[in-house]
C-alpha positions as CSV (number, residue, x, y, z in Angstrom):
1,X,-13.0,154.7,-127.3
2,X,-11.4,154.5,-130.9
3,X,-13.3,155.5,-134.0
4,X,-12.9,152.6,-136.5
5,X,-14.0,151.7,-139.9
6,X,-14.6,148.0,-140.6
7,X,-14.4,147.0,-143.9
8,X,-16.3,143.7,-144.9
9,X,-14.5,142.1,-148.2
10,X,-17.6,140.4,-150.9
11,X,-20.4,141.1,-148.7
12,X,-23.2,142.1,-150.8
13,X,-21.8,142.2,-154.4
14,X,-21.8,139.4,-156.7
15,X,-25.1,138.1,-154.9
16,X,-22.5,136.2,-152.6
17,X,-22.3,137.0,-148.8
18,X,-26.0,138.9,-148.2
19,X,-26.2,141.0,-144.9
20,X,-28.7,142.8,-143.7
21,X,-27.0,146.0,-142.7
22,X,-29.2,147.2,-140.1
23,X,-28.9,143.6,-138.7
24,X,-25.4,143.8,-138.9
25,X,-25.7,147.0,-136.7
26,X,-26.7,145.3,-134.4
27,X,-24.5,142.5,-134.2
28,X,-21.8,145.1,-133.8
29,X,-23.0,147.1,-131.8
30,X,-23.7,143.4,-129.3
31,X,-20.2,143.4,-129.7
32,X,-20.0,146.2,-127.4
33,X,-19.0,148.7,-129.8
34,X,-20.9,152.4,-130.1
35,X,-22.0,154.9,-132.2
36,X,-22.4,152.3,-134.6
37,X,-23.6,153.0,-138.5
38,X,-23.0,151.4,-142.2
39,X,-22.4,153.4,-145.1
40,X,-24.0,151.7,-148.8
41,X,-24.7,147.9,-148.7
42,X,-21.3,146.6,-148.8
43,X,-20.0,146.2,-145.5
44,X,-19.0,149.3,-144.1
45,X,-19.3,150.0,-140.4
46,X,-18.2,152.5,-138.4
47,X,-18.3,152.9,-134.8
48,X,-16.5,153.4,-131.8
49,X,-14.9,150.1,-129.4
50,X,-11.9,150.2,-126.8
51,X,-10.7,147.1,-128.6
52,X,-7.3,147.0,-130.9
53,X,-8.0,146.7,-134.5
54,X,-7.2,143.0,-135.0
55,X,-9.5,141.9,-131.9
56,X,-12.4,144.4,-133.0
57,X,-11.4,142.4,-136.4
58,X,-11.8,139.0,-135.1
59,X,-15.0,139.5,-133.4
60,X,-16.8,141.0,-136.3
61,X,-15.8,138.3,-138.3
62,X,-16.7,135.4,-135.6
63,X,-19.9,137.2,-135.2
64,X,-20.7,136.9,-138.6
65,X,-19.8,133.2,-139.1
66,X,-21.9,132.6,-136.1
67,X,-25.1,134.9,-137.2
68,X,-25.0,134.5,-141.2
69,X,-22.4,130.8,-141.5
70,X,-20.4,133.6,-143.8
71,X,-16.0,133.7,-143.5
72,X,-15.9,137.3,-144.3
73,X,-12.6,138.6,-144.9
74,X,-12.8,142.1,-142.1
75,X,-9.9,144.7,-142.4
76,X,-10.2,147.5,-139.7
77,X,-9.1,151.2,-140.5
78,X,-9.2,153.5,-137.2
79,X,-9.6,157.2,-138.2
80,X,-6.3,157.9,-138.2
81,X,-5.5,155.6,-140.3
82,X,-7.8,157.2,-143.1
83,X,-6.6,160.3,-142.5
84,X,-3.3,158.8,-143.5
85,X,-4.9,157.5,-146.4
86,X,-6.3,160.5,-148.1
87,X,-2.8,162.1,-147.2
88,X,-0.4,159.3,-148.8
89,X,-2.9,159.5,-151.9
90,X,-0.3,159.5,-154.5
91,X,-2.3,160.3,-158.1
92,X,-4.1,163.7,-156.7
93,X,-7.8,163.9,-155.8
94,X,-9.6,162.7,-158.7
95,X,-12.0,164.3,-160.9
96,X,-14.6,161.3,-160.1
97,X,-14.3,159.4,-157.1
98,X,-15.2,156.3,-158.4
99,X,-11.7,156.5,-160.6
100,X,-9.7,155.9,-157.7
101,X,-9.5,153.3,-155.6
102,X,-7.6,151.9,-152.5
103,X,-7.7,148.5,-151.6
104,X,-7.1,148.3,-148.0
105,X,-4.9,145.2,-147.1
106,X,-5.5,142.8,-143.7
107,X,-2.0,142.2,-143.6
108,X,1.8,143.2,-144.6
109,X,1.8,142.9,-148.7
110,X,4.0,140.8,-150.6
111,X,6.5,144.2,-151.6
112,X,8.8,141.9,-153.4
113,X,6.1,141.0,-155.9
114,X,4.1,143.9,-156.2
115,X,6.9,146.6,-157.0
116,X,8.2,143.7,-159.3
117,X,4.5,143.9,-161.3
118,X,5.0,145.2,-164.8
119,X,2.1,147.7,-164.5
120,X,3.6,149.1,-168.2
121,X,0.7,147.0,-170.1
122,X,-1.9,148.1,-168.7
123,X,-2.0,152.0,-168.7
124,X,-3.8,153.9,-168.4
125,X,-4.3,152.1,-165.1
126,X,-1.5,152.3,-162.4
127,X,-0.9,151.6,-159.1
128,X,0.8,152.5,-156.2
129,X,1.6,150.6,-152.9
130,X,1.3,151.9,-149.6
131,X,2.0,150.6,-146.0
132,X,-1.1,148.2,-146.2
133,X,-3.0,149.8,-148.6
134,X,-2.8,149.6,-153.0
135,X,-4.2,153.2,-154.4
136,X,-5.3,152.1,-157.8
137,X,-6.1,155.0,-160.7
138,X,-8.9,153.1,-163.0
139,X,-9.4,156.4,-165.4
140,X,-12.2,154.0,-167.6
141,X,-13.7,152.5,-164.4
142,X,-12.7,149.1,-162.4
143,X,-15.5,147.2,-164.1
144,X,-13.7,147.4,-167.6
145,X,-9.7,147.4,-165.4
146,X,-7.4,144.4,-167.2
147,X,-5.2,145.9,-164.1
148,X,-7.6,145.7,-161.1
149,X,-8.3,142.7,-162.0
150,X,-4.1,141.3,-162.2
151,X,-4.1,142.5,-158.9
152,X,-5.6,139.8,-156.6
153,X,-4.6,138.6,-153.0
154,X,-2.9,136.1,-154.2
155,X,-0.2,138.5,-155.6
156,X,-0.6,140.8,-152.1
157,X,-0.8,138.2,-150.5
158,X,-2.9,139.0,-148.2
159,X,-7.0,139.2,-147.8
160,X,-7.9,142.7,-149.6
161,X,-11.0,144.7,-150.0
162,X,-11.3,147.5,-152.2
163,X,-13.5,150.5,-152.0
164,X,-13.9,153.9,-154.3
165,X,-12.7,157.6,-153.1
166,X,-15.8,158.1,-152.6
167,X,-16.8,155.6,-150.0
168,X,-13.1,156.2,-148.4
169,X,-13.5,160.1,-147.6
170,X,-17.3,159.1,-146.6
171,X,-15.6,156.6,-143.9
172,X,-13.2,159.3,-143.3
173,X,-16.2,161.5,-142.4
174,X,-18.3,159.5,-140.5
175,X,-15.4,158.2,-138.2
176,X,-14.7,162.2,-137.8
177,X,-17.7,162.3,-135.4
């Protein structure tokens, strides 16, 4: 069995999208996937399933619009995949983990328009594009981020969720085991 990381996009912030978590460890682990656990309230799972990432993808997400009537966007990371993460980090490991952040992508960004994004006006933010992830440096936070903001799907085009360093190298370490 794979370890994955399912990342749930809006659930639980905003007071939009309300999951219980351990009831969505259940409905995982239903799905016939092990080892299951969430990290914080924001749709993070983690477990083990023999299923490719976009199937394990699509059955979350079913099961959810079947249990809760909720179209989640789900984006699915197996282990390896974070490990590539935290090694492709291209702005250093940050003093505080909640200045970085990666928004992990469902599908294959729009490259054409994001390395044509004038990022000049908004420093000190930057960003930097990945294979199917956006590593975002917020030095004042992404609540206060002109640039975090400018960056929606619609520009990726693609469904994107975004989570802190933290909460990545927590994933990291709870798909380890």
């Amino acid at each position: 069995m794979t370890a994955y990381a399912v990342l749930l996009r809006g659930v639980n912030v905003g007071g939009h999208g309300k999951i219980p978590m351990a009831e969505l460890r259940e409905v995982v682990a239903g799905l016939g996937c092990s080892d299951v656990a969430t990290y914080v309230q924001s749709g993070n799972v983690v477990g083990r399933s023999d299923d490719r990432p976009a199937e394990l993808a699509g059955k979350v997400s079913q099961a959810i619009r079947d249990r809760w009537g909720l179209d989640v966007g789900t984006v699915v990371r197996t282990h390896e995949q974070l490990q590539q993460v935290v090694r492709d980090n291209p702005f250093g490991e940050p003093d505080h983990g909640s200045r970085l952040h990666v928004a992990f992508l469902l599908g294959e960004p729009a490259r054409d328009a994001l390395e044509a994004f004038d990022q000049s006006g908004f420093a000190p933010d930057r960003f930097a594009l990945a294979d199917r992830e956006i590593y975002l440096s917020l030095p004042d936070g992404i609540g206060r981020s002109k640039l975090a903001a400018a960056l929606t799907e619609r520009r990726a085009g693609t469904t994107m969720t975004v989570r802190n360093w933290n909460t990545v190298r927590k994933l990291l370490e709870m798909t380890a085991s």
